[in-house]
Every structure is written in structure tokens, then in C-alpha cells.
ROFI-9332 format. One record per residue (C-alpha): residue in one letter; y, z, x negated. Coordinates in steps of 0.2 Angstrom, whole numbers, plus 2048, in hexadecimal, padded with zeros to 3 digits. Example, Ala and Ser with C-alpha at 12.3 -4.5 7.8 and 13.67 -1.06 7.14 Angstrom:
ROFI-9332
TIGU,code,y,z,x
TIGU,a,7EA,827,7C2
TIGU,s,7FB,824,7BC
end
This chain:
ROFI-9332
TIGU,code,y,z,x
TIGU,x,DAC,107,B8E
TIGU,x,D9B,0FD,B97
TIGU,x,D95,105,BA7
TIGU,x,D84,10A,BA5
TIGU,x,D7F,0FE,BB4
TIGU,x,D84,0EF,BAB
TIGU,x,D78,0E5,B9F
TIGU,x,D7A,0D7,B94
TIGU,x,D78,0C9,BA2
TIGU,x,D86,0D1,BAC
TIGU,x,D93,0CF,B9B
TIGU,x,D8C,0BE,B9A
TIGU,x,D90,0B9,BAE
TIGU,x,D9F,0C3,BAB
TIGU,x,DA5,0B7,B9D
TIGU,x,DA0,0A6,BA8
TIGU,x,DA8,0AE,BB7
TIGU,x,DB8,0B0,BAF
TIGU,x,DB6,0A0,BA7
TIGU,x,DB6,097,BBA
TIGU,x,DC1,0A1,BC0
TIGU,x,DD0,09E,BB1
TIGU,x,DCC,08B,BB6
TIGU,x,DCA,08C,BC6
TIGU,x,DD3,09A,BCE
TIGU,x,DE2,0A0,BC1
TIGU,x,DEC,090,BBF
TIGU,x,DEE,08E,BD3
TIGU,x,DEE,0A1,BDA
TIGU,x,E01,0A2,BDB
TIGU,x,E00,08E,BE6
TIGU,x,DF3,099,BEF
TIGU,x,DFF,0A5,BF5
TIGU,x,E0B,098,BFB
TIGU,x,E00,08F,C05
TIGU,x,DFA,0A2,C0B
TIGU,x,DE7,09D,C0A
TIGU,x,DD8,09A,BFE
TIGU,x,DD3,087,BFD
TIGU,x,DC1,085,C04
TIGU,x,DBE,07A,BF5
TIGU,x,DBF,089,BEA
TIGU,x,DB2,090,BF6
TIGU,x,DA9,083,BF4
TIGU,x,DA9,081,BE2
TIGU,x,DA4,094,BE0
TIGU,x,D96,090,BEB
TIGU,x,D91,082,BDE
TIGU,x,D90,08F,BD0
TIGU,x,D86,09A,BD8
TIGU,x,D96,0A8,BDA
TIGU,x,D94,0AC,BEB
TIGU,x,D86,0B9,BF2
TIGU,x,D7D,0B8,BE2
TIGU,x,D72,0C6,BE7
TIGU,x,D6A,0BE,BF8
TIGU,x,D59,0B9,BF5
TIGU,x,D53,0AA,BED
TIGU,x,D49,0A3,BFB
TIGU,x,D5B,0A1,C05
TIGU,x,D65,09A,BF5
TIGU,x,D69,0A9,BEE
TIGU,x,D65,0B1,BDC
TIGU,x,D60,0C1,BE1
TIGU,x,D6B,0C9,BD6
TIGU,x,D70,0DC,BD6
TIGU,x,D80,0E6,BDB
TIGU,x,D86,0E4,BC6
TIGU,x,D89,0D2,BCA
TIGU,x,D96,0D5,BD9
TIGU,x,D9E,0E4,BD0
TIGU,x,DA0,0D7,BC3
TIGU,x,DA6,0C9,BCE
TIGU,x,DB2,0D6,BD7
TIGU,x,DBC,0DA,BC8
TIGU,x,DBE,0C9,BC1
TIGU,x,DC5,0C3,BD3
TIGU,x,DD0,0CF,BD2
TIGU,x,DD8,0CE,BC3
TIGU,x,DDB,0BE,BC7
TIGU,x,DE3,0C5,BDA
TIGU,x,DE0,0D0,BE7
TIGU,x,DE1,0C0,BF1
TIGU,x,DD0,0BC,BEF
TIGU,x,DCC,0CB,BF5
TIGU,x,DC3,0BE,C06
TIGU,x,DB6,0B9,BF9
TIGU,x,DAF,0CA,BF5
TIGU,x,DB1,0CD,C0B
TIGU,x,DA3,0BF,C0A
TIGU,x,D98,0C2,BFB
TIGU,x,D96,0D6,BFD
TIGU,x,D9C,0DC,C0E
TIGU,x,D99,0CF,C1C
TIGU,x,D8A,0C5,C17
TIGU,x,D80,0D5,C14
TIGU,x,D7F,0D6,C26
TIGU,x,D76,0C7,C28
TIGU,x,D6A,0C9,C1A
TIGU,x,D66,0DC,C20
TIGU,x,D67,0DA,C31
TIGU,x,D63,0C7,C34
TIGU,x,D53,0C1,C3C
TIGU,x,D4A,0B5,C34
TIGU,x,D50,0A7,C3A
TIGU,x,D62,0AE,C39
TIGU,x,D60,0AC,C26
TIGU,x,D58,09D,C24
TIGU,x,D66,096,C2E
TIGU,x,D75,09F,C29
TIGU,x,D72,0A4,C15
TIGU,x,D70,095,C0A
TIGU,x,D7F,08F,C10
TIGU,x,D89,0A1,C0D
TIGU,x,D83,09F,BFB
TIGU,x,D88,08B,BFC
TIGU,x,D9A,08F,C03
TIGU,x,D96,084,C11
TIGU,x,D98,093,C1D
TIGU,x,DA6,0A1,C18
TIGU,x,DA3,0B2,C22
TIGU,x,DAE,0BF,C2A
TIGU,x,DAD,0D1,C31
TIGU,x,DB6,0D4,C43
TIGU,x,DB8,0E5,C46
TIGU,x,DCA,0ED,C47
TIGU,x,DD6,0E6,C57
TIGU,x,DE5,0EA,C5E
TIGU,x,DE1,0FB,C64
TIGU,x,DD4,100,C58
TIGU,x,DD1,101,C45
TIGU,x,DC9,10F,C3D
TIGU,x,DC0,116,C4C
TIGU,x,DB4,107,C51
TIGU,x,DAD,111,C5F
TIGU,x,DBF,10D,C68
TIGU,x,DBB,0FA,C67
TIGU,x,DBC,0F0,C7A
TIGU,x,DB8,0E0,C73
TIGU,x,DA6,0DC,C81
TIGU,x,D98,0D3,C7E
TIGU,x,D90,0D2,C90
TIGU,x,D7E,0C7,C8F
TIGU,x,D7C,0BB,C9B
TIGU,x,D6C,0B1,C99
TIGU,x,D6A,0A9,C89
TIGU,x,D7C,0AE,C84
TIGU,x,D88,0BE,C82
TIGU,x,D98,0BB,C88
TIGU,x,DA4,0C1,C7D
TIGU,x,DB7,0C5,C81
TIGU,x,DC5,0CF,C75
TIGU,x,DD0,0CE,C6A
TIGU,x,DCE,0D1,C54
TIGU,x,DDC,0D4,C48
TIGU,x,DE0,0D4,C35
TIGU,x,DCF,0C7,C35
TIGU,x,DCB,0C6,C20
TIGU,x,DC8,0B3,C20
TIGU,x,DCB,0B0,C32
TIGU,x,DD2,0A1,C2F
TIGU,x,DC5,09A,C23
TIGU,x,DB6,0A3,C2D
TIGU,x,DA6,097,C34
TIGU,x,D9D,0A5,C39
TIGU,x,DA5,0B8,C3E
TIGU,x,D9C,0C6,C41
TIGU,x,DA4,0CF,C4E
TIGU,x,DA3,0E0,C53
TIGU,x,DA1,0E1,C65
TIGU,x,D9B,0EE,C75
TIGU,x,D8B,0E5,C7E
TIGU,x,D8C,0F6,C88
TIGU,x,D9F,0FA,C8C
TIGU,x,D97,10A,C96
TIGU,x,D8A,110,C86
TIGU,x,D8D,126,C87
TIGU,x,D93,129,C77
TIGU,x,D9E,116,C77
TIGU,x,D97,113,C63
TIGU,x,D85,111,C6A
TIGU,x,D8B,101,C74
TIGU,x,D8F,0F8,C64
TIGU,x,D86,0E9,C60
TIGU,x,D8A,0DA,C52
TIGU,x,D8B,0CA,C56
TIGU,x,D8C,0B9,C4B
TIGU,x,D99,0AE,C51
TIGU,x,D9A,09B,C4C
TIGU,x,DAA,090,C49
TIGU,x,DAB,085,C58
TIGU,x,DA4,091,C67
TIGU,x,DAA,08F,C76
TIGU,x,DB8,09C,C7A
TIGU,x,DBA,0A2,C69
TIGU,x,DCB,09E,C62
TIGU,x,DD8,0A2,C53
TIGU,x,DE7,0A9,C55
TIGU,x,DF5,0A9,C47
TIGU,x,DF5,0AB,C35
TIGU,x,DFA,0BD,C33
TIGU,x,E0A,0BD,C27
TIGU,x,E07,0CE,C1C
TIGU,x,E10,0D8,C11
TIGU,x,E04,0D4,C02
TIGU,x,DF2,0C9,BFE
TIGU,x,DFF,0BB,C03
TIGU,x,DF0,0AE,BFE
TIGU,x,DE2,0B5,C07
TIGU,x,DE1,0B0,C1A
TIGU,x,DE2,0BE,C27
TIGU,x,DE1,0B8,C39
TIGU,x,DE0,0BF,C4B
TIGU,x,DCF,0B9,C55
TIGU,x,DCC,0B7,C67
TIGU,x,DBD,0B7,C71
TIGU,x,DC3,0AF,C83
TIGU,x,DB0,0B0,C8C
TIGU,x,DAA,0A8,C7C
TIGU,x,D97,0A4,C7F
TIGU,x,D8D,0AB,C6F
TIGU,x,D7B,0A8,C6F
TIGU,x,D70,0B7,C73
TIGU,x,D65,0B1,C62
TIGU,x,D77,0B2,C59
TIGU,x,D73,0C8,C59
TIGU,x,D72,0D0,C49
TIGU,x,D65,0DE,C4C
TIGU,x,D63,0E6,C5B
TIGU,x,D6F,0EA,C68
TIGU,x,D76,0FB,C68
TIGU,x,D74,0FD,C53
TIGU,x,D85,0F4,C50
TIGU,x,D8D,106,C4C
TIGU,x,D7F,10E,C41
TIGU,x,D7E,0FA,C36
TIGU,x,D91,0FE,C35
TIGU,x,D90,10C,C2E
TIGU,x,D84,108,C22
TIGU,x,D8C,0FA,C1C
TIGU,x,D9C,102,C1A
TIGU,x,D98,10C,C0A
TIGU,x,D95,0FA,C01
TIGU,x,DA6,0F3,C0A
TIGU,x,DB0,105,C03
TIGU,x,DA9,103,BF3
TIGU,x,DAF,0F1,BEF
TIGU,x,DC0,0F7,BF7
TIGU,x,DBF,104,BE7
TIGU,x,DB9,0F6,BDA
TIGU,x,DC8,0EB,BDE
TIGU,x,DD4,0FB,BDE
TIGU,x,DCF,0FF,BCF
TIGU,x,DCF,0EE,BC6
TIGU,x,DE2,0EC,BCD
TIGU,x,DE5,0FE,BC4
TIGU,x,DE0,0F8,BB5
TIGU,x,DE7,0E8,BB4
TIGU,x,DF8,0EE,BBA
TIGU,x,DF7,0FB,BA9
TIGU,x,DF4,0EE,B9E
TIGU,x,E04,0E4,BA5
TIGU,x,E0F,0F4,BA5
TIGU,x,E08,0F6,B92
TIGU,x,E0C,0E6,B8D
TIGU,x,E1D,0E7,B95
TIGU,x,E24,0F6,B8E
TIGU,x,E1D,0F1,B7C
TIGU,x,E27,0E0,B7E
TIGU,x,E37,0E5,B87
TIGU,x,E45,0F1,B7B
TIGU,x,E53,0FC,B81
TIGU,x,E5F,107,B76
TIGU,x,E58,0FE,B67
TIGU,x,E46,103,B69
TIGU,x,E37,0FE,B72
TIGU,x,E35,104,B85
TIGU,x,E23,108,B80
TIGU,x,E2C,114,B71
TIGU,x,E34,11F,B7E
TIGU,x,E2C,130,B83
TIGU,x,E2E,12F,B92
TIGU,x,E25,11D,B96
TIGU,x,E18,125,B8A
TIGU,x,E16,135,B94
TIGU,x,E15,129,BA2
TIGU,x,E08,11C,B9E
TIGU,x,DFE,12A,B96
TIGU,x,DFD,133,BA9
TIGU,x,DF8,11F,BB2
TIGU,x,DEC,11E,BA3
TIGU,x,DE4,12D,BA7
TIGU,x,DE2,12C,BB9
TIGU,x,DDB,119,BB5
TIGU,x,DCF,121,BAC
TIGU,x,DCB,12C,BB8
TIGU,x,DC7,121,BC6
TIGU,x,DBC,116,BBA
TIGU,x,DB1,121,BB5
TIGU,x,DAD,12A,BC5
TIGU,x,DAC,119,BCD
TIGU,x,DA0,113,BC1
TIGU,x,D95,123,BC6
TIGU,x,D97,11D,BD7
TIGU,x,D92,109,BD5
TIGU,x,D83,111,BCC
TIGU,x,D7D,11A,BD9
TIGU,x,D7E,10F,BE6
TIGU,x,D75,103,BD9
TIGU,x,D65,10E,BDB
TIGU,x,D67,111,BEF
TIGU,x,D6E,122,BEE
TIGU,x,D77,125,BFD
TIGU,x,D89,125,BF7
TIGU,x,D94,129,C07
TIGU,x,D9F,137,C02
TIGU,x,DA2,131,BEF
TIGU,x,DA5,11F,BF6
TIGU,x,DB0,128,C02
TIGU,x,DBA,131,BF3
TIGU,x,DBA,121,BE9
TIGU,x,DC1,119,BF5
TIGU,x,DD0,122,BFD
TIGU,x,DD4,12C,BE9
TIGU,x,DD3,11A,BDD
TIGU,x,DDF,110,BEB
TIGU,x,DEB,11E,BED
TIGU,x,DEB,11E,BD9
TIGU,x,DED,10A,BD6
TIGU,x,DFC,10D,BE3
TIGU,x,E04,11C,BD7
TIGU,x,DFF,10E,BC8
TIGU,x,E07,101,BCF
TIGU,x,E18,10A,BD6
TIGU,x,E18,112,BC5
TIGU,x,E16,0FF,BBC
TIGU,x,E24,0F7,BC6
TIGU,x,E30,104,BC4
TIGU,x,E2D,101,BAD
TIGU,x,E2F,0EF,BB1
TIGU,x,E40,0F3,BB8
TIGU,x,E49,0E4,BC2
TIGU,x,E3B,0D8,BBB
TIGU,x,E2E,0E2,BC4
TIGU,x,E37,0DD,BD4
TIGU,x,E38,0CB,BD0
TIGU,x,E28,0C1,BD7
TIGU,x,E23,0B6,BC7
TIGU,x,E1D,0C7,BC1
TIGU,x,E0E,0CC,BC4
TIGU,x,E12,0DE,BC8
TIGU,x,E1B,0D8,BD7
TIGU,x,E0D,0D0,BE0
TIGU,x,E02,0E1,BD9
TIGU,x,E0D,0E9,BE2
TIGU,x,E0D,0E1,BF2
TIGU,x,DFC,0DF,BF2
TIGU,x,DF2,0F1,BEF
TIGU,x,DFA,0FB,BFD
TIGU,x,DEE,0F3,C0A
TIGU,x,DDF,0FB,C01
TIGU,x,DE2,10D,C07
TIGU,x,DE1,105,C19
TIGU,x,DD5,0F7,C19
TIGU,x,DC0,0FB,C19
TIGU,x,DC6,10C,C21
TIGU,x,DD7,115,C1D
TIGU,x,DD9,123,C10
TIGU,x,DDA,130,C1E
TIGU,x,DC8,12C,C25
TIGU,x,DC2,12B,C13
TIGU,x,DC8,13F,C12
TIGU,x,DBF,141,C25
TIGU,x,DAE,13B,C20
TIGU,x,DB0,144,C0E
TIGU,x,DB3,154,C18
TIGU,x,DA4,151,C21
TIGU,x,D99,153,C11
TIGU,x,DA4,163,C0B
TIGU,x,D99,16E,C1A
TIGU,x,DAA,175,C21
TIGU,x,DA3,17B,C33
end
């Protein structure tokens, strides 16, 4: 079945995508995971093909393309690993920011080389003592002059390692009444002055993908390094956030599917008591409920993609999307290891790292529980 949203010259990138990708990407992902990070040169070589932020405008480099393209670009990434997952942080969830809220200048400087690979971005908004609640962040931005001066701490950094240019999520008024309305963004470069790395964050999963803490020791930021206006970090979060949800979905989704196609596979292959796996009632039964719920979660997020595609205001589906399609690729892939039997544990199966890797969607992007707050919201309960 073809989403709606998709035309022709989305199956056609689709197919040169996946093309680069089983060159470029499939062959070395598993090296990738041992050496717990993404070579830049892949960066850079997507950048050449025009694979990253397709849809910024051509005067910055770009190809002004629409949402199709990333949803496209999301699931062959991920078919390929939920490692990647750094690539679509950059093309659809932090460089938005810029191209939204960036002066002039700002994009002029910083664009072309997003869409060259010459600059890879993050997002800095959970620390140590918040995640979800971003109103409970102390990380200060205090202008002095020409510069803010930054100091805090970030944690669980999406390409913090890699990262030329973070956008941090910080309080340029600690003492703003109610604390979200003291939010600002700021547009941090690799090599300011009291801005440092910390560690390579060792996770249970997305073992090739670098997650790193960051932190801001007095760090002078240049005051012409703000995104917006002071004070409207909080309200471009939040409507960034439906974008950042919905890719979260797209990846869940994709993993769903592909760990259904390798339990298939498996079950038809593998033989017990003279007979196929796939043969038993009980697999049957089984595959028949994953392949149902798959289904499921497809459709409805295909309505979701569509609507956002034609600047619907998509909040509370994204919301459900988000928190129903990773709880279900979790059930999927529980349920997939357990018909792989003792070959579902070992790692050169794919179903292992599947595993390992989906778990972290029902808590990154906002976790399931605030997913079933903000629905609740829309349900006119009070």
C-alpha cells in the first residue's frame, strides 16, 4: 500500500537513496557500532548527494523539497539502523530551528554548510535534573555586552560528539514568573571558549550513534548567535516538537516493520518436530496479532504524516503516534526475539540489536507518559 502523500519522485529518490545507502551505509554499520560513532565522511558524503536537509531552500543550498522526502529518507535510514538515527536529529529536528527562527545572516552563515555536511547540528535540552519538563532547566545564559555567558550542564547530546554547532536550550532570565517564559535558544559553535565535551555516553542500544554530555563552563556565546527572540525559546520548542514526535513515530514504525519481515523469514526457514515454525498455530496466531498492530500503526501514522504535510496542527495525533507506534515496535520486537529462540539473543542477528535499540523511543523526543498528558489535554477532561 503507497501513502497518499507520496508521488512518483518520492519512489524515485526512494530507490537512489536506498541505493547509497546499501553502498555506502549497509556494508560498514555493524564496524560502526564498534567504533560507537558515525564516520563524518559518511556525513559528508550524504552532503554531496544532496541527502541532507533537502527541503531548506535553494538560495541556502538546499532543494526546497517537502516533508515526503524526509519521511522517505527516515525509513530507509532505519532499515538500514536505528543508529543513524543522529542524521534525521539534523535534517528534520535541529536545523529547523535555524531555518525558522534564524535571522538572515544566521542562514546565510550557517545553512549551506548543514546541507554540505560541513556543519553537523545538535539539540541541548535534557540535563541531569531535567528531561521532559524543560521549564525545570538551570542551564543560564546571562548577557554581558556583546556575549551571553553561558553555564550548565547537557546530557544524552544526539551527536554531541560530532556536533559544530548546538543549539542549546538555556534561561537568559533565571527569575522569568512562570520559569518557561525565561527560555531562550542559543547557537553554540565547536571551539567557544568554555564550552567542552564530556564522555561518550556507553548505552544500552543505538551503539553506533554518539551520545555525549556538554558543558558550558562561562562559555562566551555571541549575542548575534540568538535564535529568535529572547524569552520565545519555550513556545519554538514546542512547536518544533510535533515535527521531532513525529519522526520519533516514522523510525518506530519502520523498525516494526522490518523486525516482522525478519521473524517471517525466520520462522518460515527454521523447523521443529518435522515441520516448519512458521506451520505451527500458535506462531501463526502470533504473527497474525504483530501483523495486525503493524498495520495498525501504519495507517494511522500515514494520516498523521499527511496532515502535518498540509500545516494541520497535529499535536494530539502526533502525541498518540508517538507514545502507541513505540510501545507497539517494543511488543514487536519482544515478541520477534522470543520466535528467534537462542538465535534472537545472539548479536550477529539482527533482532538483537532491534532489540536493544527501540526501547529508548518511548523516552527520547518526550516519553510515553507526557505523550498520554498532552493527549489528555485535547480530550476537554476539566
Amino acid at each position: 500500500m503507497t501513502a497518499g502523500y507520496l508521488r512518483e519522485e518520492h519512489h524515485i529518490f526512494r530507490d537512489a537513496f536506498r541505493k547509497f545507502l546499501e553502498k555506502e551505509a549497509a556494508p560498514h554499520y555493524s564496524e560502526w557500532e564498534k567504533q560507537g560513532i558515525i564516520p563524518r565522511e559518511f556525513w559528508r558524503k550524504m552532503g554531496e548527494q544532496g541527502f541532507l536537509c533537502p527541503w531548506v531552500e535553494e538560495a541556502y543550498g538546499g532543494l526546497a523539497s517537502d516533508f515526503g522526502y524526509s519521511v522517505v529518507m527516515n525509513e530507509e535510514l532505519e532499515k538500514v539502523g536505528s543508529s543513524l538515527v543522529g542524521i534525521g536529529l539534523h535534517n528534520d529536528i535541529a536545523v529547523p530551528y535555524i531555518a525558522s527562527y534564524g535571522s538572515e545572516e544566521q542562514k546565510r552563515k550557517w545553512l549551506p554548510k548543514c546541507v554540505s555536511g560541513e556543519i553537523i547540528t545538535a539539540i541541548a535540552m535534557t540535563e541531569p535534573g531535567a528531561g521532559s519538563d524543560l521549564a525545570g532547566i538551570s542551564t543560564t545564559a546571562i548577557r554581558q555586552g556583546d556575549y551571553y555567558v553561558v553555564n550548565g550542564q547537557k546530557t544524552f547530546i544526539t551527536n554531541g560528539i560530532h556536533a559544530d554547532l548546538v543549539i542549546v536550550v538555556c534561561k537568559t532570565d533565571p527569575h522569568a514568573k512562570p520559569p518557561h517564559k525565561g527560555i531562550s535558544l542559543l547557537a553554540v559553535e565547536r571551539g567557544t571558549p568554555g564550552f567542552s565535551r564530556g564522555r561518550k555516553l556507553e548505552k544500552v542500544g543505538l551503539h553506533g550513534q554518539d551520545t555525549a554530555e556538554l558543558f558550558f563552563a562561562d562559555a562566551k556565546v555571541p549575542a548575534e548567535n540568538l535564535l529568535g527572540e529572547e524569552g520565545k525559546g519555550f513556545y519554538y520548542l514546542m512547536e518544533k516538537l510535533q515535527q521531532e514526535r513525529l519522526v520519533v513515530a516514522i523510525a518506530a514504525q519502520t523498525a516494526a516493520e522490518r523486525m516482522f519481515e525478519l521473524t517471517k523469514q525466520y520462522v518460515k526457514e527454521r523447523s521443529a518436530f518435522g515441520k516448519k515454525i512458521s506451520e505451527f498455530q500458535t506462531v501463526q496466531f502470533r504473527l497474525a496479532e504483530m501483523a495486525t498492530e503493524i498495520a495498525l500503526g501504519r495507517t494511522f501514522l500515514d494520516r498523521i504524516i499527511e496532515e502535518h504535510m498540509q500545516g494541520k496542527d497535529v499535536v494530539a495525533g502526533v502525541s498518540m503516534a508517538k507514545w502507541w507506534i513505540t510501545e507497539m515496535a517494543k511488543r514487536v520486537a519482544a515478541e520477534s526475539m522470543q520466535l528467534h529462540g537462542g538465535y534472537g539473543y545472539m548479536e550477529e542477528y539482527e533482532i538483537a540489536r532491534r532489540y536493544r535499540d527501540i526501547p529508548v523511543s518511548a523516552i527520547y523526543a518526550g516519553t510515553n507518559e507526557i505523550m498520554k498528558t498532552i493527549i489528555a489535554k485535547y480530550l476537554d477532561l476539566t
